[in-house]
C-alpha positions as CSV (number, residue, x, y, z in Angstrom):
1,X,103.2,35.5,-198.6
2,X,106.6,35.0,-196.9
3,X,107.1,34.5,-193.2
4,X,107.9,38.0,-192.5
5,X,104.7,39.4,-193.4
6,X,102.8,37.0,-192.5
7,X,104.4,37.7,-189.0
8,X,104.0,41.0,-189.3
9,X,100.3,41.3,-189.7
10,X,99.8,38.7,-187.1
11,X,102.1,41.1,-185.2
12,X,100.2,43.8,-185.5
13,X,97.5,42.9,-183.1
14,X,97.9,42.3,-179.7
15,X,95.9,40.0,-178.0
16,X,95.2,39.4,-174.2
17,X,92.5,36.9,-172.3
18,X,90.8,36.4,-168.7
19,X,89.2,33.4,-167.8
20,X,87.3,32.4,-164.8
21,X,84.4,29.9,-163.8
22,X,80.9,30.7,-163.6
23,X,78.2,28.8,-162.9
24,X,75.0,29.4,-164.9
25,X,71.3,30.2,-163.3
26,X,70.3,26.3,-163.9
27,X,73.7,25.2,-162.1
28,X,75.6,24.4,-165.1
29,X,79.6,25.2,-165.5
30,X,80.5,27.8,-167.7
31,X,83.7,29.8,-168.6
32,X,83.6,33.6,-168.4
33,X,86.0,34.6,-171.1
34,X,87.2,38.4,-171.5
35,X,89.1,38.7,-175.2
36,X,91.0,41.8,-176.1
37,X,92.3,42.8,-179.1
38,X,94.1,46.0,-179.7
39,X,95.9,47.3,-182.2
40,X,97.4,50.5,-183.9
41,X,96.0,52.1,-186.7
42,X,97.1,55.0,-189.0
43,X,94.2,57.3,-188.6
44,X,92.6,59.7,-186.1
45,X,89.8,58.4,-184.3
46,X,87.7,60.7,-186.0
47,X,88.7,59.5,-188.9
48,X,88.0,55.6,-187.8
49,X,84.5,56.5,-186.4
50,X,81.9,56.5,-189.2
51,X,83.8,53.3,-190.5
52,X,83.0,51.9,-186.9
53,X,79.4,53.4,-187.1
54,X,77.5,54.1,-190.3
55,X,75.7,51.6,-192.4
56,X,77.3,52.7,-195.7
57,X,80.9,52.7,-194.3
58,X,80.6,49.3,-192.4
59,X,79.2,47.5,-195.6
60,X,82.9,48.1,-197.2
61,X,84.3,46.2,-195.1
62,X,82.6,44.4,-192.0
63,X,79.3,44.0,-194.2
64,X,75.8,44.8,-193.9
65,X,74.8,46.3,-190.5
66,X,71.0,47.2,-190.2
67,X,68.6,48.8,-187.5
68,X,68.6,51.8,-185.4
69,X,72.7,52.6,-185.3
70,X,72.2,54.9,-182.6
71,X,72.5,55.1,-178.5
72,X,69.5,52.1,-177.3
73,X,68.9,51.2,-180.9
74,X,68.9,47.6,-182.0
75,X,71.0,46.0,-184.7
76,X,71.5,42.9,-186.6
77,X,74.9,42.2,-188.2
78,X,76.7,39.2,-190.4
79,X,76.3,36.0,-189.7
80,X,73.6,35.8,-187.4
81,X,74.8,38.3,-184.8
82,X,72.2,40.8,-183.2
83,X,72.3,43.3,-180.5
84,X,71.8,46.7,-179.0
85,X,73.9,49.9,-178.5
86,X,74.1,50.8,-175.4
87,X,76.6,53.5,-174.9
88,X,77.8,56.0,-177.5
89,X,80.7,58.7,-176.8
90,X,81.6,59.9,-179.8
91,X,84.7,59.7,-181.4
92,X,86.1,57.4,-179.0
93,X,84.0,54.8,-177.3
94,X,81.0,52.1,-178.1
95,X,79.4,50.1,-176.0
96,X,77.2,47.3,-177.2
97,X,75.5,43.9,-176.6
98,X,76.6,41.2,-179.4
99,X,74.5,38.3,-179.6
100,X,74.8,35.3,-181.6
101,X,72.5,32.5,-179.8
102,X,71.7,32.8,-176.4
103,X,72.7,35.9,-174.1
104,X,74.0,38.7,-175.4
105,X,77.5,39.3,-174.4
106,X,79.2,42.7,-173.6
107,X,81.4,44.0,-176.1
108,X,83.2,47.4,-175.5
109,X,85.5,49.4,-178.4
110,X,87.3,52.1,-177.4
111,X,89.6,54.8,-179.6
112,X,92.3,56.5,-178.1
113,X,94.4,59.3,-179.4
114,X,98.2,58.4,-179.9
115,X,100.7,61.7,-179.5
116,X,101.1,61.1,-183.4
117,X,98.2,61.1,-184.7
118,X,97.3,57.2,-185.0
119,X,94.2,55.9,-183.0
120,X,95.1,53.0,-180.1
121,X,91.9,50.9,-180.9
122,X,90.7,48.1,-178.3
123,X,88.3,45.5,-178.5
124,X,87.0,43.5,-175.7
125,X,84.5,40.9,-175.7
126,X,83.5,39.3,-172.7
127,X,81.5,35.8,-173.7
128,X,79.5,33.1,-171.4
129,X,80.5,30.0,-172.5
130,X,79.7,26.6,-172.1
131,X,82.9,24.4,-170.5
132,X,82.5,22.0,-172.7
133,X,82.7,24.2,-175.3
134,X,85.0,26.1,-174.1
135,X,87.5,22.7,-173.5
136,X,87.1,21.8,-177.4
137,X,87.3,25.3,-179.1
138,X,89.6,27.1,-176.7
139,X,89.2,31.0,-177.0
140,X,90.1,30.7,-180.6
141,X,86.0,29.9,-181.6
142,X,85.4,33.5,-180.8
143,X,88.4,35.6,-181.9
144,X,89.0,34.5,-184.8
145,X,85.6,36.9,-186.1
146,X,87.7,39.9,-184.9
147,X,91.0,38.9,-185.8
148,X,89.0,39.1,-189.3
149,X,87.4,42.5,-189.0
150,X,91.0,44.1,-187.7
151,X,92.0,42.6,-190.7
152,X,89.7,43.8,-193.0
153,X,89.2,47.3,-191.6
154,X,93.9,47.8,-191.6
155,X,93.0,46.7,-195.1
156,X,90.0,49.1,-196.0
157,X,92.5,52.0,-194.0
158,X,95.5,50.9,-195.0
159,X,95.6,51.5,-191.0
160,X,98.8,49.1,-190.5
161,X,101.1,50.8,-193.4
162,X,103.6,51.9,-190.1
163,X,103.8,48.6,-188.7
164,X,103.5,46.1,-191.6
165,X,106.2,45.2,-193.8
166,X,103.9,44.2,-196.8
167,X,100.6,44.9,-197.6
168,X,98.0,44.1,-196.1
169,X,95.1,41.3,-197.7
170,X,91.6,41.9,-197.5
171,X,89.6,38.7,-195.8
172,X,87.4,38.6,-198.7
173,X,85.4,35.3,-199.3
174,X,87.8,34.2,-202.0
175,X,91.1,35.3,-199.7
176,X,89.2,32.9,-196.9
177,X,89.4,30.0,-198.5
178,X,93.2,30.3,-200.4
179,X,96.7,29.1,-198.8
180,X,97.2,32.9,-197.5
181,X,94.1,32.7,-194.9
182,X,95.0,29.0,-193.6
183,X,98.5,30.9,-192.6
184,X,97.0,33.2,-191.2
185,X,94.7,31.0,-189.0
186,X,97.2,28.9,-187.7
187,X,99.6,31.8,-186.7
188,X,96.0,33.5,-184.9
189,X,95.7,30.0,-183.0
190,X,98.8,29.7,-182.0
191,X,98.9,33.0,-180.0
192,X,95.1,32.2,-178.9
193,X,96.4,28.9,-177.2
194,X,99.3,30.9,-175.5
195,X,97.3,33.3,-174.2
196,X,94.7,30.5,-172.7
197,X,97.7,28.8,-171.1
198,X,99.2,32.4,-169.6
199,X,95.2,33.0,-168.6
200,X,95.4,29.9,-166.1
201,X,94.0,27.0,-169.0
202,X,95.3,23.5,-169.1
203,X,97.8,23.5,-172.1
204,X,96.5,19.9,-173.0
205,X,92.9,21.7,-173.0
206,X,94.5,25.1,-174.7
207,X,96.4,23.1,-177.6
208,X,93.3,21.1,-178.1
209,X,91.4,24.2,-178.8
210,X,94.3,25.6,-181.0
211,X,93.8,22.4,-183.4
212,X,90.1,23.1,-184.0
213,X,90.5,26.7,-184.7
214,X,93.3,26.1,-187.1
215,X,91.3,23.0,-188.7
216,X,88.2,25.3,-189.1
217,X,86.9,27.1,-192.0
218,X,86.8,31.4,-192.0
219,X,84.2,31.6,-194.5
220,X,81.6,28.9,-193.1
């Protein structure tokens, strides 16, 4: 992988964040963080939805997805995560619950048609989380999961072929653990400590959380 595409995938999503302070029911500190991700992808969103939506087409490449995949259905996904489906407007917008311990947090994903044909896809998650937590894993802890799935579904599309110079890798298990991946995870922390320090966080507290992301391992 050379610099340029490495850059160029990174590129490829753009990322914003919101934080603010909350305080929990039992009076403890927490940070309210609201992660977006969007990105370009060479497809209609008709074309994008059934990858986004039925079991078959999601075990290619986000992995197994069970339960009732329809509007107030219950789901359990990879790694733990569970939740419910709250909203559906087909082809363009989900609205779920994703819950990996604790509360479930809302997570919207919208498709919008581009003038040429391509689908503007967003991701937002908005995630409760503790502020010490928070202050040692920056915003990193939880993007880094989606930075993965854009990956793996511009890979599964070949969704990015207008905006990537090379092509694109698939973040299988294998990929996660070579030279490629560690790349890529230190370029994704980078921009998630920027974005923490244009959101209002202490850069000592945003680089701090930069180092653990990039230190971490994508297929634990």
């Amino acid at each position: 992988m050379t610099v340029t595409e490495s850059l160029s995938v990174v590129g490829a999503v753009r990322r914003e964040l919101v934080v603010d302070e909350r305080t929990s029911h039992e009076g403890h500190p927490l940070v309210r963080a609201v992660l977006t991700l969007t990105t370009n992808l060479d497809l209609a969103p008709a074309q994008l939805w059934p990858l986004l939506t039925r079991p078959g087409e999601l075990a290619r490449w986000f992995g197994p997805v069970t339960g009732e995949l329809h509007e107030g259905g219950r789901f359990e996904a990879p790694g733990g995560v569970h939740g419910r489906i709250i909203e559906v407007e087909e082809p363009h917008r989900l609205t779920l619950s994703w819950a990996l311990a604790g509360g479930e947090d809302p997570l919207l994903i919208r498709l919008d048609p581009e003038d040429d044909g391509t689908t503007l896809l967003r991701v937002r998650h908005t995630a409760l989380v503790d502020v010490d937590e928070f202050e040692r894993t920056g915003p990193g802890a939880i993007a880094i999961g989606w930075e993965l799935a854009l990956l793996a579904l511009a890979a599964e599309t070949d969704g990015w072929r207008s905006s990537c110079l090379g092509a694109v890798p698939a973040p299988t298990r294998d990929w996660q653990r070579g030279p490629q991946a560690a790349a890529y995870l230190r370029a994704w922390s980078v921009r998630w400590a920027a974005e923490a320090i244009a959101a209002g966080v202490d850069e000592g507290i945003a680089r701090r959380g930069e180092a653990a992301t990039a230190g971490s391992s994508m297929d634990s």
